[in-house]
C-alpha angles and dihedrals in degrees: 000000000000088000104041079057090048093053087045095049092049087050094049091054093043084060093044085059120122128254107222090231085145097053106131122261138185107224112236116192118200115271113241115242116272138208098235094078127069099238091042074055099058095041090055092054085048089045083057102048098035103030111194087351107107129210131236135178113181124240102207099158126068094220091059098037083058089043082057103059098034091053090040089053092048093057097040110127111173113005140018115195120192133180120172142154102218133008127187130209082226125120093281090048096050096046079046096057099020088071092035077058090052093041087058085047087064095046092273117155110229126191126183129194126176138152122243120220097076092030105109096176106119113253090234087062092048088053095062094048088056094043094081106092092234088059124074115176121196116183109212123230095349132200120231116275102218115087130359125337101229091055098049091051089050097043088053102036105133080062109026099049077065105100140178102231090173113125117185135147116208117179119186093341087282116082118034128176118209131187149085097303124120122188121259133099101283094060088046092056083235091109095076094187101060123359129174122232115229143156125221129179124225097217130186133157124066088334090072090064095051081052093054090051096051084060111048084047085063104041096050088048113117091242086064106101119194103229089240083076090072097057079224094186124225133163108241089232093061085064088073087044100040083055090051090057102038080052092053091054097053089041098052101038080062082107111037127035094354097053093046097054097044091051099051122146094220087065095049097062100054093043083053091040093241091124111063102206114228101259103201133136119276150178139193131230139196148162103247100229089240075091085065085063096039127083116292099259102022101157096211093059100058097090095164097043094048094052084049094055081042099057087037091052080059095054116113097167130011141006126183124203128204115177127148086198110042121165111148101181123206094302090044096052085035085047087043090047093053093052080048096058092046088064094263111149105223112208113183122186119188147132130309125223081256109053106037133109092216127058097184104050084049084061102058085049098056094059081067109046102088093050086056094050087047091052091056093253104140111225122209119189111199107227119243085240105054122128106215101155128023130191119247089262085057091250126145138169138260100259130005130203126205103234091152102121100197131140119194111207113206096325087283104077127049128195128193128174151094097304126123130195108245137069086282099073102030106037100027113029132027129261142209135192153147134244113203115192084215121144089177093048098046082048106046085052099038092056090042094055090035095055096052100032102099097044092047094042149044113236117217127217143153127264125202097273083057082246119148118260134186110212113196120204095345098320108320091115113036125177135196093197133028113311121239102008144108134255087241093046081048094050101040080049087048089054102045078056105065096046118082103247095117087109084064103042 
């Protein structure tokens, strides 16, 4: 009895730790792009012949969005920014800051800014990367590092269920890619067995800058921590073998992941001129982390949120709905129900039972499906099986997952970002995204998803019991539970759905 106290009592304490919030830091801004480098020069060039029009080409598949930031990273000159949720030491992780790694060892400037909570790289790998004098690390928002994670999360909650979602790529203040990616294998269509589908834009023009800005706003805030705050201890001589290995890994994956995604077609199209990216005006949004230290909830901080219901409210149409995450509550089905009655049509494409990652969140969203039906939306579940992207070679893996986060507003405005549909995104972390004023762009995405939609989906509808029904290809596979899952995945969903966690998914 005395023990089990004892252990009690030490854990308590671990969680009762500081977070070094307060550790001393030296604010940095992004350096505007310069003629001096090939790519400043380029955007100069575009700066002359667009004006304030930006520029996009979409990276769809895994295998070029990781071609882009590998070659990106190779012609960086003067400064690497990078913002991400979540960052893994797998295959993809270790290509990602192997050549950051390279790029400091040419006098780049590297910053790198990720949130903490998903991260599972050791601090004491983190710290020799930051070691080099061209790379600076800052963790948002951290834990405390005594004791167990799960308690210290637990014993911090109110502050530490508050997290950066926000995912962005700036090289030399000129290129940026934006979108819902992380960086770890099963974005980068290297893991075989699960990958996530997702959609990124390469961005440059007058959008870089508003990037840029997003992310100095973020690693000056004071929930950015410089890793020298956590006394994360290394002995000096790991630092020769830690670059061997980084080297290794960039070396042997030549002619794996690292050769296909170098070599991807997409990239050579653009560097040949045979891809015209879409030139359209465009603005970035995103929540101030200020929202992380208010009160979960707090409407004027949902900046994101707010220019969303905005562009929705203009809608007269269409609007079209792409969301791996999607719980509306009560307010979002009674929002979706007005656009209805004004002669909107409402498309929403998300996960299946199946296919998510999250069983929980897929839960707070079944409670509303049959309202929606009711209300006249139409509802599209992507199959686990589907097979949305495939590599140059027409491989594909397993199981996919949706994780593209993207709302096309009348066939006229396009968003893509970080943001998913549910309490989560717009109530708890912070968001970022961009609005392109792009016919050609809504267009181009909306027939793409539309063509393929009911080959890649189950459409749900209603029968006349008001029972849910999953219709395949227009009917030639109908199913009256969820499709591709078994008894124990339906009942662990039916659970989560009756505890009163939809505040947290």
């Amino acid at each position: 009895m005395f023990r089990s106290k004892t252990w009690l009592i030490i854990l308590l304490l671990a969680g009762c730790a500081g977070v070094p919030l307060e550790y001393p830091k030296s604010p940095s801004q992004v350096v505007p792009a310069s003629n001096a480098t090939p790519m400043g020069e380029f955007s100069a060039r575009w700066l002359q012949q667009h004006q304030e029009d930006s520029g996009f080409v979409g990276l769809a598949s895994g295998n070029d969005a990781l071609g882009a930031r590998l070659r990106l990273i190779e012609a960086a000159e003067e400064t690497i920014d990078a913002q991400y949720f979540l960052l893994k030491p797998d295959q993809a992780g270790g290509l990602f800051v192997g050549k950051l790694l390279r790029a400091a060892d040419r006098g780049v400037r590297v910053r790198l800014l990720i949130d903490d909570i998903f991260t599972p790289v050791k601090d004491s790998a983190l710290a020799l990367f930051n070691h080099h004098p061209n790379i600076e690390v800052r963790i948002f928002n951290p834990l405390a590092r005594q004791g167990l994670k799960f308690v210290n999360m637990l014993w911090d909650f109110k502050r530490a269920n508050r997290r950066m979602h926000n995912k962005s790529f700036t090289v030399d203040g000129s290129v940026s890619i934006i979108g819902g990616r992380n960086i770890a294998d099963e974005y980068f269509e290297i893991k075989q067995e699960v990958e996530f589908d997702d959609f990124e834009l390469l961005s440059f023009g007058p959008v870089v800058a508003e990037i840029g800005a997003v992310f100095d706003l973020f690693w000056n805030s004071e929930l950015a921590v410089p890793m020298e705050a956590f006394e994360a201890h290394f002995d000096p001589a790991e630092l020769k073998q830690w670059r061997s290995r980084m080297d290794a890994v960039v070396a042997g994956a030549r002619t794996s992941a690292y050769a296909r995604a170098i070599d991807s077609p997409l990239l050579r199209d653009i560097s040949e001129g045979r891809v015209e990216p879409i030139v359209a005006p465009a603005y970035v949004v995103t929540d101030d982390p200020e929202k992380l230290l208010q009160k979960v909830g707090a409407r004027e901080h949902q900046s994101l949120a707010r220019e969303l219901r905005r562009q929705f409210d203009r809608a007269q149409r269409e609007v079209i709905i792409i969301s791996p995450y999607f719980v509306p509550g009560k307010e979002g089905v009674e929002t979706i129900a007005e656009w209805l009655q004004r002669g909107v049509r409402v498309v929403i494409i998300t996960n299946s039972l199946a296919s998510t990652n999250h069983v929980p969140v897929h839960s707070g969203y079944a409670r509303y499906r049959k309202q929606l039906l009711q209300a006249g939306a139409e509802l599209f579940e992507v199959k686990s099986d589907a097979v949305l992207t495939e590599d140059e070679q027409g491989n594909s893996a397993d199981s996919r997952t949706l994780h593209t986060k993207a709302v096309v507003f009348d066939r006229r405005m396009l968003f893509i970002g970080s943001l998913n549909f549910d309490p989560r995104s717009i109530d708890i972390n912070t968001e970022m995204g961009v609005f392109i004023a792009s016919p050609e762009a809504a267009n181009r995405l909306s027939e793409a998803v539309m063509r393929d939609l009911f080959d890649l989906t189950y459409a749900l509808e209603l029968d006349d019991r008001q029972k849910l029904v999953w219709n395949y290809r227009g009917g030639e596979k109908r199913l009256e539970k969820e499709p591709d899952t078994r008894w124990w995945r339906r009942f662990t969903a039916g659970f989560y759905g009756v505890l009163p966690i939809e505040g947290q998914l």
